[in-house]
C-alpha positions in Angstrom: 9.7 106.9 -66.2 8.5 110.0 -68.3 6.7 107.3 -70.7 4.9 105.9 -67.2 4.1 108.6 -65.9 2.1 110.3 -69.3 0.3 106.6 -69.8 -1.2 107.2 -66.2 -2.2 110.8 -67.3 -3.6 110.0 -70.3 -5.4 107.0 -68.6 -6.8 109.2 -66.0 -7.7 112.3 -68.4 -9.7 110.0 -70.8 -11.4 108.5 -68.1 -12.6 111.5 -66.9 -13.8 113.0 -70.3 -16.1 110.0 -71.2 -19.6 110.3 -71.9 -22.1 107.7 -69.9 -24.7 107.1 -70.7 -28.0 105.5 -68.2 -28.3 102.0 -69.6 -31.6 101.6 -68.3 -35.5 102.7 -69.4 -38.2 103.5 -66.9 -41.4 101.5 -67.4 -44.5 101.6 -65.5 -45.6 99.0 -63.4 -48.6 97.5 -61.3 -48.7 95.8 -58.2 -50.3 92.5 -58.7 -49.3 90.2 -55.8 -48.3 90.6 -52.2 -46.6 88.1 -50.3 -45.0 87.2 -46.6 -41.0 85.3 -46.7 -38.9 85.0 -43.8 -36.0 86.2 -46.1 -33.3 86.1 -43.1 -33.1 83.5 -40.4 -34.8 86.7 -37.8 -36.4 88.9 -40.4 -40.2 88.6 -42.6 -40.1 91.0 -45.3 -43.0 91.7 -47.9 -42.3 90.3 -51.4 -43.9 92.3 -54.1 -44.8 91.3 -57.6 -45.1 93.9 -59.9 -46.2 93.5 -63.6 -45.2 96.2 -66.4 -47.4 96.7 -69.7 -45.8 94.2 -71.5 -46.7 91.4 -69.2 -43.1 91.1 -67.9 -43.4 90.5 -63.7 -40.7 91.7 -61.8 -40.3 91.1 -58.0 -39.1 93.7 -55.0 -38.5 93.2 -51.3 -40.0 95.7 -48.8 -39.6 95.9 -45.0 -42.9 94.7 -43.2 -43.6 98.5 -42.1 -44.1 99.7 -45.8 -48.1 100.3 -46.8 -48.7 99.1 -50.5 -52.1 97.9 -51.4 -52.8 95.7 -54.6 -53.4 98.0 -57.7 -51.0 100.4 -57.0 -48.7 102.2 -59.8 -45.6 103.5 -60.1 -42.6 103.9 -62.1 -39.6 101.3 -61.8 -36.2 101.5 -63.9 -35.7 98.8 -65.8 -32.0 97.9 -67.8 -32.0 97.5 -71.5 
């Protein structure tokens, strides 16, 4: 029982003494294309394409209310 019981405390000691680390960079990115889905069988949403420096397009979805315009930057977080 006493051999339980120090695993667990161990376990939970180390777990709360290890360093993390954000596995992610930020890149920035330009809006390139704006377009209208029905993404839910009630619901139109904006889909965004977004294209970083390095030619690598990523996509977002936004509610209908939100005001981008083409050309616009901004920062996005990308993972490694």
């Amino acid at each position: 029982m006493k051999t339980v019981i120090t695993l667990i405390l161990c376990a939970g000691f180390f777990s709360c003494s290890v360093d993390r680390e954000l596995q992610a960079d930020i890149v920035d990115v330009q809006l390139i294309k704006i377009d209208t889905i029905q993404r839910y069988p009630n619901m139109k949403q904006k889909l965004l394409t977004w294209r970083s420096n390095t030619n690598v397009a990523y996509v977002t979805y936004q509610p209908m209310s939100s005001g981008f315009t083409i050309g616009s930057k901004m920062k996005m977080m990308v993972t490694k």
